[in-house]
C-alpha positions in Angstrom: 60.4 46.4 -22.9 58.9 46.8 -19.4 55.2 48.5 -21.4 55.8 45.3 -23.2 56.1 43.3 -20.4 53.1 44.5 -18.6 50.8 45.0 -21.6 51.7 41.3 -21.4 51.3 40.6 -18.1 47.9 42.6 -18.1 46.4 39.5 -21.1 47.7 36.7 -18.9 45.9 37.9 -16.0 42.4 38.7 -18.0 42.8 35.1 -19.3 43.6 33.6 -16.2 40.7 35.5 -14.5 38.2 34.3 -18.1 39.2 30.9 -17.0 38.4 31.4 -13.2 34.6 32.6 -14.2 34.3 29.8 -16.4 35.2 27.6 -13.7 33.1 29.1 -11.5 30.0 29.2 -14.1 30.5 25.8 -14.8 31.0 24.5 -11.2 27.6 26.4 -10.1 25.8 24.8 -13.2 27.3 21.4 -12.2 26.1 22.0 -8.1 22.6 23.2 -9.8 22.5 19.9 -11.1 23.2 18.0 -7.9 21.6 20.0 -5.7 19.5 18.3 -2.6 16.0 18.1 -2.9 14.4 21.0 -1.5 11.4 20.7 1.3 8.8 23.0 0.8 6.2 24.8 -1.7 2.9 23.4 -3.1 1.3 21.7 -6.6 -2.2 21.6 -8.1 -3.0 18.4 -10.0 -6.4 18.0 -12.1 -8.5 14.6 -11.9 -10.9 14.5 -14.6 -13.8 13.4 -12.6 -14.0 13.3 -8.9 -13.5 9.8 -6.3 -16.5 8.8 -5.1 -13.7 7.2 -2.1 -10.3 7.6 -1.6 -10.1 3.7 -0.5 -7.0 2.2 -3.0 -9.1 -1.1 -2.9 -12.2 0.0 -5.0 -9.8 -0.1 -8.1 -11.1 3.2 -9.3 -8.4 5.3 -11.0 -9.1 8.6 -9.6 -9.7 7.4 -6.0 -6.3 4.8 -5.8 -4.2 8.2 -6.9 -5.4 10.3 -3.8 -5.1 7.2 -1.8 -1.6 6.6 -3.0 -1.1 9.6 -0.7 -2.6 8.6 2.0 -1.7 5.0 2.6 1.0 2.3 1.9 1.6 -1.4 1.7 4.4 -3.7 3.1 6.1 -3.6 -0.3 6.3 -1.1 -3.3 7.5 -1.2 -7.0 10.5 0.5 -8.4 11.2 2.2 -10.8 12.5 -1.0 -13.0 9.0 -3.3 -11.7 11.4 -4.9 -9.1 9.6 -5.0 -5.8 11.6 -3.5 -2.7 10.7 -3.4 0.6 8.4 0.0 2.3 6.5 -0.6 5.5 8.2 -3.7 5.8 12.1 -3.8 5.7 12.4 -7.3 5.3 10.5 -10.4 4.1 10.7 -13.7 3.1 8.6 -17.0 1.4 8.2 -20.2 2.3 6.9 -22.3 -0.7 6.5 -25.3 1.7 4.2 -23.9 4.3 2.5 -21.5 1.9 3.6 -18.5 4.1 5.3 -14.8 3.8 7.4 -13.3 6.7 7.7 -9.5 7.2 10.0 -7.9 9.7 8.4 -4.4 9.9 9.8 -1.3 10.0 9.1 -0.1 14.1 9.6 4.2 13.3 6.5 4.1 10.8 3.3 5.9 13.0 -0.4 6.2 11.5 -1.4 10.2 10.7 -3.0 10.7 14.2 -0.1 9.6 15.7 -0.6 6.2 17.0 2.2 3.4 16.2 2.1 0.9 13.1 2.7 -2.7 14.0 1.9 -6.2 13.1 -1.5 -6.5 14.8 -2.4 -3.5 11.6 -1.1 -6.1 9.5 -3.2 -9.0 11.1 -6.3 -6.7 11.4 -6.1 -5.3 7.6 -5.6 -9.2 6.4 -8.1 -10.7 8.3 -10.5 -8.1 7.8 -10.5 -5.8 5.2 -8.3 -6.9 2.4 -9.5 -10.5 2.2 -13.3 -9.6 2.0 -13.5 -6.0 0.4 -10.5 -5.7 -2.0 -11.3 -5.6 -6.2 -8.4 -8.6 -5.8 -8.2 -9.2 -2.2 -11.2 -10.8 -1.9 -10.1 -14.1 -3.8 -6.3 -13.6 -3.6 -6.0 -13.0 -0.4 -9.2 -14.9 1.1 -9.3 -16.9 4.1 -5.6 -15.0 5.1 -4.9 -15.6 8.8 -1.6 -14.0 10.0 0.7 -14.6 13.3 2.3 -11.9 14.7 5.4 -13.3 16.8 5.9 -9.9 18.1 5.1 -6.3 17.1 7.3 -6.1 14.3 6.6 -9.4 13.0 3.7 -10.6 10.8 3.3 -14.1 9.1 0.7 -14.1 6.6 -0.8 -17.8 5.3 -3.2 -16.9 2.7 -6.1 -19.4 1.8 -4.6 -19.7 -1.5 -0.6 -19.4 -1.7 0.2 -18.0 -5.4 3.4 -16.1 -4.8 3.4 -14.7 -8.4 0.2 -12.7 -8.3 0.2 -12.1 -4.7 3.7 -10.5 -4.2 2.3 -8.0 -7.2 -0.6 -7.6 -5.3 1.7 -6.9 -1.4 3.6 -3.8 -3.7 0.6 -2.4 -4.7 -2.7 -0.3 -3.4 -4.2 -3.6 -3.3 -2.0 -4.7 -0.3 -2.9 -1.1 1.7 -2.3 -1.9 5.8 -5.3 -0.3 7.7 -5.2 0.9 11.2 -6.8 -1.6 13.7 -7.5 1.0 16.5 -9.4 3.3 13.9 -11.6 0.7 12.3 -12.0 -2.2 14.7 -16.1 -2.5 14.8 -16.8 0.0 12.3 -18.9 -1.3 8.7 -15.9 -0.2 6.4 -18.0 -0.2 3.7 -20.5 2.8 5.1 -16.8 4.4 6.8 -16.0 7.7 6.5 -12.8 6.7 6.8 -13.1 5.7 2.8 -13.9 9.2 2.4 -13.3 12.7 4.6 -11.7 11.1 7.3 -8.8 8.3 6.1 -5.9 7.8 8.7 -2.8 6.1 6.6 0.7 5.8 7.3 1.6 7.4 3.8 3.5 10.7 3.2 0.4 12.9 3.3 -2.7 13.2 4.9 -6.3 14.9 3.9 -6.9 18.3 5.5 -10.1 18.6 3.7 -12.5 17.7 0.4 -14.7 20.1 -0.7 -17.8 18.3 -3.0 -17.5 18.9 -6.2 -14.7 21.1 -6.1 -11.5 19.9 -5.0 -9.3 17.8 -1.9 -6.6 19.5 -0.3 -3.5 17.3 0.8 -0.6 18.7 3.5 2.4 16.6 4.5 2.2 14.3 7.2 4.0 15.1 10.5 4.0 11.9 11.6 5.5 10.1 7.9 8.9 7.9 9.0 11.1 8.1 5.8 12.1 11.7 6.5 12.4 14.3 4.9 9.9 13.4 2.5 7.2 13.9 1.3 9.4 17.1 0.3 6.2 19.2 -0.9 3.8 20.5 1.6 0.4 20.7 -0.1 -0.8 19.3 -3.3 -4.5 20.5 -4.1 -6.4 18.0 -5.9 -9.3 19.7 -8.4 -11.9 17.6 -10.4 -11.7 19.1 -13.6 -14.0 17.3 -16.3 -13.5 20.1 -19.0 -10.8 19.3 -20.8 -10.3 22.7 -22.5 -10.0 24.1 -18.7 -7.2 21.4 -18.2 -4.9 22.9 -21.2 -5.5 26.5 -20.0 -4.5 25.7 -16.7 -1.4 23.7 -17.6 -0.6 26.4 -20.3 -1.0 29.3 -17.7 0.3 27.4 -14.5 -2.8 27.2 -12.3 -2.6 23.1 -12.9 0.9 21.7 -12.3 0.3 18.4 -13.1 -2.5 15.9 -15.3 -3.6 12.3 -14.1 -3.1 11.3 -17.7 -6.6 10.2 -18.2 -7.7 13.7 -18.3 -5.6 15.1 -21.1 -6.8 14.9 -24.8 -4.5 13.3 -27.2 -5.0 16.6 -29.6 -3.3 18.9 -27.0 0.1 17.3 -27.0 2.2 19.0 -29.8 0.9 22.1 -28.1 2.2 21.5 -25.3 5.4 20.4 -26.4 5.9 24.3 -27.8 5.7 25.4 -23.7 9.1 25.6 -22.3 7.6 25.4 -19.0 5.8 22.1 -19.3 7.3 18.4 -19.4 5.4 16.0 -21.7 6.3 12.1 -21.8 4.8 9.3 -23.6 4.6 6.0 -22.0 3.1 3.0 -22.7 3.5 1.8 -18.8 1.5 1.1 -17.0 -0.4 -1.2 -19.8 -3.7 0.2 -20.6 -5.6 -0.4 -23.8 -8.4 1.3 -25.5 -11.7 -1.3 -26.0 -14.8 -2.1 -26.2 -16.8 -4.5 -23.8 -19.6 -6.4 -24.7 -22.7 -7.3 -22.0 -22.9 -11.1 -23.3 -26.2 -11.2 -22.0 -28.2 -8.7 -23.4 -29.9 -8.6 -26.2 -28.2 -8.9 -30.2 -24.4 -8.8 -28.5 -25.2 -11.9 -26.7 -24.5 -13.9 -30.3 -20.9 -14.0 -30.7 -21.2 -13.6 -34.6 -22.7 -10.6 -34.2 -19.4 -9.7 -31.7 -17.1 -11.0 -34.1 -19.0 -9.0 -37.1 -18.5 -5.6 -35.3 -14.9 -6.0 -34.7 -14.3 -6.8 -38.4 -16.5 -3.5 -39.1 -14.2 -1.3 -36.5 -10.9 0.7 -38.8 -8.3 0.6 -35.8 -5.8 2.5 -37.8 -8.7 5.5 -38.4 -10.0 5.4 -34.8 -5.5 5.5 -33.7 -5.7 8.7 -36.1 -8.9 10.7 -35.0 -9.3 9.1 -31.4 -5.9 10.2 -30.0 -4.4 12.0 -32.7 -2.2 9.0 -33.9 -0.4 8.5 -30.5 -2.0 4.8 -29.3 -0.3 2.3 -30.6 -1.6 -0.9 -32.4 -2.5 -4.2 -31.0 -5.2 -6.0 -30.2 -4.2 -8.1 -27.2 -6.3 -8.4 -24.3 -3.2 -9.9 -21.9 -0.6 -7.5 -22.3 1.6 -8.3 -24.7 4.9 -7.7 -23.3 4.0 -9.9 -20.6 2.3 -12.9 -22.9 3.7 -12.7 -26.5 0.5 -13.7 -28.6 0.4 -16.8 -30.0 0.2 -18.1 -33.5 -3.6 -19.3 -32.9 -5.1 -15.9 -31.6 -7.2 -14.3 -33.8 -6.5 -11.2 -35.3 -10.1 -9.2 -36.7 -8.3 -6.8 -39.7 -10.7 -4.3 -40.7 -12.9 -5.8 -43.4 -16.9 -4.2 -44.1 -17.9 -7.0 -47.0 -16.8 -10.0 -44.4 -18.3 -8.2 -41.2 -21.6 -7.5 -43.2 -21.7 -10.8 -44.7 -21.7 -12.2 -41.0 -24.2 -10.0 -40.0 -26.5 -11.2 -42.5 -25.6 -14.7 -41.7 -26.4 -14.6 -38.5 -30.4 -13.5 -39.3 -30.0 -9.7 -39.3 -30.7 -8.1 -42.1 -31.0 -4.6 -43.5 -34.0 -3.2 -43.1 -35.4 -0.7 -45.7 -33.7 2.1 -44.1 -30.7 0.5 -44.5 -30.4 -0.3 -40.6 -30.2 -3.6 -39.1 -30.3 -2.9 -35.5 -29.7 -0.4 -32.8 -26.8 -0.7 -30.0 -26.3 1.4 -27.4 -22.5 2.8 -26.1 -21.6 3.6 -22.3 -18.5 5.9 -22.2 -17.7 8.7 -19.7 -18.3 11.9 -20.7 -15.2 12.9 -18.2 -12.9 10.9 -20.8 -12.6 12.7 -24.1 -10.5 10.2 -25.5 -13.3 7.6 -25.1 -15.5 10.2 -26.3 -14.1 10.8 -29.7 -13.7 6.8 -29.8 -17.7 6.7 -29.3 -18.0 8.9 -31.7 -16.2 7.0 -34.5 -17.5 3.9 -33.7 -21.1 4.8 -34.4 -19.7 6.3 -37.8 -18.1 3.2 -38.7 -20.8 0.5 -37.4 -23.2 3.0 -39.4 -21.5 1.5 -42.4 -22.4 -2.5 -41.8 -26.1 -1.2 -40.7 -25.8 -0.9 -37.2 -27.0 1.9 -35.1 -25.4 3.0 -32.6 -26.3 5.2 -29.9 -24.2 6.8 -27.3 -24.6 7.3 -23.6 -22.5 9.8 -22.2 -22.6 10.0 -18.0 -20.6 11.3 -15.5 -17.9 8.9 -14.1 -19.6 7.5 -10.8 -22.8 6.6 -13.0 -20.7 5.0 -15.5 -18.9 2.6 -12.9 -22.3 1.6 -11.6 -23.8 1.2 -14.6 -20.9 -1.3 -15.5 -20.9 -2.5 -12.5 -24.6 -3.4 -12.6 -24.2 -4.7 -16.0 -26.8 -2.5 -17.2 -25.4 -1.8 -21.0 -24.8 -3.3 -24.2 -21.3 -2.3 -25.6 -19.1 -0.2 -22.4 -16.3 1.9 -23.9 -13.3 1.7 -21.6 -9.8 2.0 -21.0 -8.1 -1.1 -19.1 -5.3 -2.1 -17.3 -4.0 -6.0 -18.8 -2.3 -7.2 -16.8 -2.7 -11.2 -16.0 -3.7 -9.9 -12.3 -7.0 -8.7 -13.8 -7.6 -11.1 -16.5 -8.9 -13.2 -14.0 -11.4 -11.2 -12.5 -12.4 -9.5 -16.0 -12.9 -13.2 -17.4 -13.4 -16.1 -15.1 -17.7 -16.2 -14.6 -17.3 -16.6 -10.8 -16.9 -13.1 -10.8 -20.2 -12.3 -12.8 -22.2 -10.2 -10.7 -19.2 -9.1 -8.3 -18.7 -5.1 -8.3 -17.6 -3.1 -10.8 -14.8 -4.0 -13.0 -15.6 -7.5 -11.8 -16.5 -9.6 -15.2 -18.6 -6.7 -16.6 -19.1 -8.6 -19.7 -20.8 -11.5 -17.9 -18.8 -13.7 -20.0 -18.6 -17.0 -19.2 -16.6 -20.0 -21.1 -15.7 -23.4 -19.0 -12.9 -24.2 -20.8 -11.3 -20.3 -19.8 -12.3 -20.9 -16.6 -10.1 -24.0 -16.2 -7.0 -22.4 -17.8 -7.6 -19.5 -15.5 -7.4 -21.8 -12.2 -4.5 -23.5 -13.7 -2.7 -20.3 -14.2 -3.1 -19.6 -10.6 -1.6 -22.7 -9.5 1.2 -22.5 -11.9 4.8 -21.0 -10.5 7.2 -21.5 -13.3 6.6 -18.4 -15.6 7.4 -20.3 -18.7 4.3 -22.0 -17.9 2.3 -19.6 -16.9 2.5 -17.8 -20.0 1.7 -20.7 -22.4 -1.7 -20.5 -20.2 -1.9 -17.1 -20.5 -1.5 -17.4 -24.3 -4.4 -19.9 -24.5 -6.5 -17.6 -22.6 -5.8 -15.0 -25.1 -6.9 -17.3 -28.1 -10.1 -18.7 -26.4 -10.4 -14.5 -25.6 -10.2 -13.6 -29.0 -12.7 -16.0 -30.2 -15.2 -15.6 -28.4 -14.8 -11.4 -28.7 -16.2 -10.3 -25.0 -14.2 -7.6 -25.8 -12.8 -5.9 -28.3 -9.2 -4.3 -27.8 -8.6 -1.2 -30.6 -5.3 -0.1 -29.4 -2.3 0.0 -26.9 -2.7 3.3 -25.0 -0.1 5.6 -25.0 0.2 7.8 -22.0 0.8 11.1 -21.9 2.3 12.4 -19.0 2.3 16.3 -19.1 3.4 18.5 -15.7 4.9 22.1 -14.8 9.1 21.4 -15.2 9.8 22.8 -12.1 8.2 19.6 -10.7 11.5 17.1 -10.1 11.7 13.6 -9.5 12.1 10.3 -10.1 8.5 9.0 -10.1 6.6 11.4 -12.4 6.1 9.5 -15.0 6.3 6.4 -13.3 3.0 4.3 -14.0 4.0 1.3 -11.8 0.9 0.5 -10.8 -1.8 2.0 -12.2 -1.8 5.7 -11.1 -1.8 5.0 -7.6 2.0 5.8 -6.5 2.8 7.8 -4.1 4.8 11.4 -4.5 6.7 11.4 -1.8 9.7 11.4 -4.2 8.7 14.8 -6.1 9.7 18.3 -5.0 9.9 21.8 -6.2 12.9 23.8 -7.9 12.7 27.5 -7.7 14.2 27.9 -11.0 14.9 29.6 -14.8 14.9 27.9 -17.9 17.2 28.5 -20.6 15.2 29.7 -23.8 14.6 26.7 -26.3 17.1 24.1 -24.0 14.3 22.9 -21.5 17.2 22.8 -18.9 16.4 23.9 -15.2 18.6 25.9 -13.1 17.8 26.8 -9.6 17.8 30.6 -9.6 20.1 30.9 -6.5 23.0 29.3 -8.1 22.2 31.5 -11.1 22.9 34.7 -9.2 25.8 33.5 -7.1 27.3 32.8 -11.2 26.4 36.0 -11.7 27.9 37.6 -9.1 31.2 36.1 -9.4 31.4 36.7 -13.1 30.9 40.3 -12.0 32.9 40.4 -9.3 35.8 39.3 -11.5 35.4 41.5 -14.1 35.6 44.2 -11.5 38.6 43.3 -10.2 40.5 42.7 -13.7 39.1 46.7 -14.8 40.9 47.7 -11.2 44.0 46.2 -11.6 44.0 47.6 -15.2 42.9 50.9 -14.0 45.7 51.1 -11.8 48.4 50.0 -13.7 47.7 52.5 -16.4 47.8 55.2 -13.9 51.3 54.1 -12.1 54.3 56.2 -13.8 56.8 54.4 -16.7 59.6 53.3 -15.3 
């Protein structure tokens, strides 16, 4: 009865102690999954062609991401598009005056140590942002702002339009400057736009190496401790994207601006256990083609209209980027501005797009070509690549020749920018805050991005101004959807797809803003740190390596103890 008894005795207690390791297993798992951010460690991060600046104003992809970095504006995006206050803690709008208050924060420092306060508000208004910004320069022109105090700033633009411009304060295009580093310098010839940039943001440049890569380190000085939480990110300029998916695959690049990775890659990465790949449609980016309306042959809008009947979306979706891009063909983005019944929609049709093209005088020659086109893209880009590629195959078939240009990225911008093409192969961001400067003709001859298609149509240009001047978004998107019609009729560009981004980086990257795509690639990582961890074979699941051992341990250390007690029972004498 008493062997009995103990034999007894001896399962409850193995069970009891089961049960204990479980708990403990489970409550280390549970911690792993809680666990503080951790400060420390360092990330590699491939941009497919290097910045020619690091200025966020330029509107170049490439240079707003390192400059996301560096600098900050009084506002920022979340996660959910809602705006929330950053350099500023506070701020208000006064329809009636035309006027936004900030109350500032007063712990924020610039990188060299000086204080932030309103008169780098006043200065960055007054003098940068209203004459040198892609947006700025009309949104903000002819800004003055009060400053009450130091931690005060009351900015009157020119122009109040509190819709666009509170977009605008959130973003890189509302970047504060520091007064006491620029005041009497020509910003434009600055080096401060390049190897020397002072910014309040959560890192700050230690040093760019031409052609190779920049090197960013946390900055001492940033207020909203204890981030940034990782300590150096190395920026390389990659333009080969097979070098890309070797160094994600083998862990020498931690982390793709999304531009740079081919559409063909992604299932391949999806097999890595070590990698994270998300698709995203945000921010809103399409794939296109932009017309010069003033050069030769694509300055006759049938012509325009012929080629986009003449272009297989579905085909170039398929081949372009491996099926991923979804369709549409709006050139507002659609989520925004729900097309309208009268936009025009140009299925793929080769009888009606060759029957236009003979209409309009251009008939096949006895080779069977009517005329030759040429096609900018990037050579940096391989999505835009493969895009040129089918484009000349399917043009080929109405008679059209098509030959493509491929250049590095800083000639490409200035080629656009100069105007200096016939058909531009691009990928765009649509929101209504660009539509204006893509489209209205006041920004013909402007800088790059700035109406590259030199398109000009009274009639848009009216709707545009009253969009501007219209609060009530109701309103503003009934504009917006006659813009889009008088857009798709007159074809200065042609939209092929909704761009699909994919975000790919090393797992043991955490975070909430990777992916975020708020605003165009230009957010800051402050957010993002580094796990030292394990992953679980085939579960994707991350758990920190220390709380792995310490489950270990315990699990062991119970086990042990169960054997001993069973040890020494069996050797104590029957009773």
């Amino acid at each position: 009865m008493d062997k009995a008894r103990s034999s007894k005795d001896i399962r409850k207690l193995v069970v009891v102690s089961l049960l204990i390791g479980v708990m403990l297993v489970s409550s280390v798992f549970a911690l792993s999954v809680t666990a503080q951010p951790a400060v420390g460690g360092s990330i590699v991060i491939a941009l497919s062609a290097e910045p020619m600046n690091v200025d966020p104003l330029t509107g170049s992809w490439n240079g707003g991401f390192v400059g996301g970095q560096l600098f900050e504006s009084l506002l920022k995006f979340q996660n959910d598009l809602s705006i929330a206050p950053n350099l500023a803690t506070s701020w208000s709008v006064d329809p009636v005056q035309g006027t936004y208050t900030f109350k500032l924060r007063n712990d924020v420092k610039w990188s060299d140590g000086q204080p932030f306060t309103s008169q780098d508000v006043k200065f960055s208004f007054e003098n940068i942002l209203s004459k040198y910004d892609v947006f700025g320069s009309f949104y903000f022109a002819n800004s003055t702002v009060s400053t009450p105090d130091n931690y005060t700033a009351i900015l009157k633009p020119g122009i109040f339009l509190q819709g666009i411009q509170l977009q605008l304060l959130a973003s890189g295009n509302g970047v504060i400057y520091p007064k006491h580093v620029l005041e009497g310098q020509d910003f434009l010839k600055s080096t401060f736009r390049t190897t020397n940039p002072i910014g309040t943001g959560p890192y700050i440049m230690k040093q760019w190496v031409a052609g190779q890569f920049i090197e960013l380190v946390r900055n001492p000085y940033y207020w909203d401790k204890p981030k940034p939480y990782i300590d150096k990110i190395t920026i390389k300029f990659i333009s080969d994207p097979a070098a890309i998916i070797a160094g994600l695959k083998s862990g020498e690049i931690n982390y793709v601006v999304p531009e740079g990775i081919p559409y063909e890659a992604v299932n391949s990465f999806k097999q890595i256990s070590t990698l994270n790949v998300t698709l995203s449609q945000r921010p809103p980016y399409v794939g296109a083609i932009w017309f010069n309306t003033k050069a030769p042959i694509v300055s006759d809008v049938n012509v325009r209209r012929a080629i986009s009947y003449a272009l297989n979306r579905s085909d170039i979706i398929a081949k372009a980027t491996a099926g991923i891009a979804a369709h549409g063909q709006a050139s507002i983005d659609p989520n925004f501005v729900p097309p309208s019944p009268n936009m025009v929609f140009y299925n793929y049709d080769v009888e009606k797009a060759n029957s236009m093209l003979d209409a309009a005088g251009y008939k096949r020659s006895a080779n069977g070509t009517r005329f030759t086109l040429e096609l900018l893209v990037p050579n940096s880009q391989p999505e835009l690549v493969n895009l040129a590629q089918l484009v000349r195959s399917q043009l080929a078939d109405v008679g059209i020749s098509v030959s493509v240009k491929l250049t590095d990225f800083g000639t490409y911008l200035t080629l656009s920018g100069q105007g200096d093409f016939q058909m531009f192969g691009v990928t765009y961001w649509t929101s209504p805050i660009w539509t204006y400067s893509l489209f209205h003709s006041r920004w013909i001859g402007k800088g790059i991005f700035l109406n590259p298609t030199q398109y000009s149509n009274p009639q848009l240009d009216e709707l545009l101004e009253k969009w501007l001047r219209t609060s009530e978004h109701s309103e503003q998107v009934k504009v917006l959807q006659q813009i889009e019609d008088i857009i798709s009729q007159d074809v200065p560009v042609i939209v092929l797809y909704q761009i699909n981004w994919v975000y790919v980086r090393s797992n043991f990257i955490q975070g909430p803003d990777i992916p975020d795509g708020k605003y165009v690639f230009v957010d800051s990582l402050a957010n993002e740190y580094i796990v030292s961890s394990t992953t679980t074979p085939g579960s994707g699941q991350l758990f920190p390596i220390e709380y792995l051992v310490a489950a270990v341990a315990a699990v062991i250390v119970i086990v042990v103890a169960v054997w001993f007690i069973l040890v020494k029972r069996k050797k104590q004498p029957a009773k």
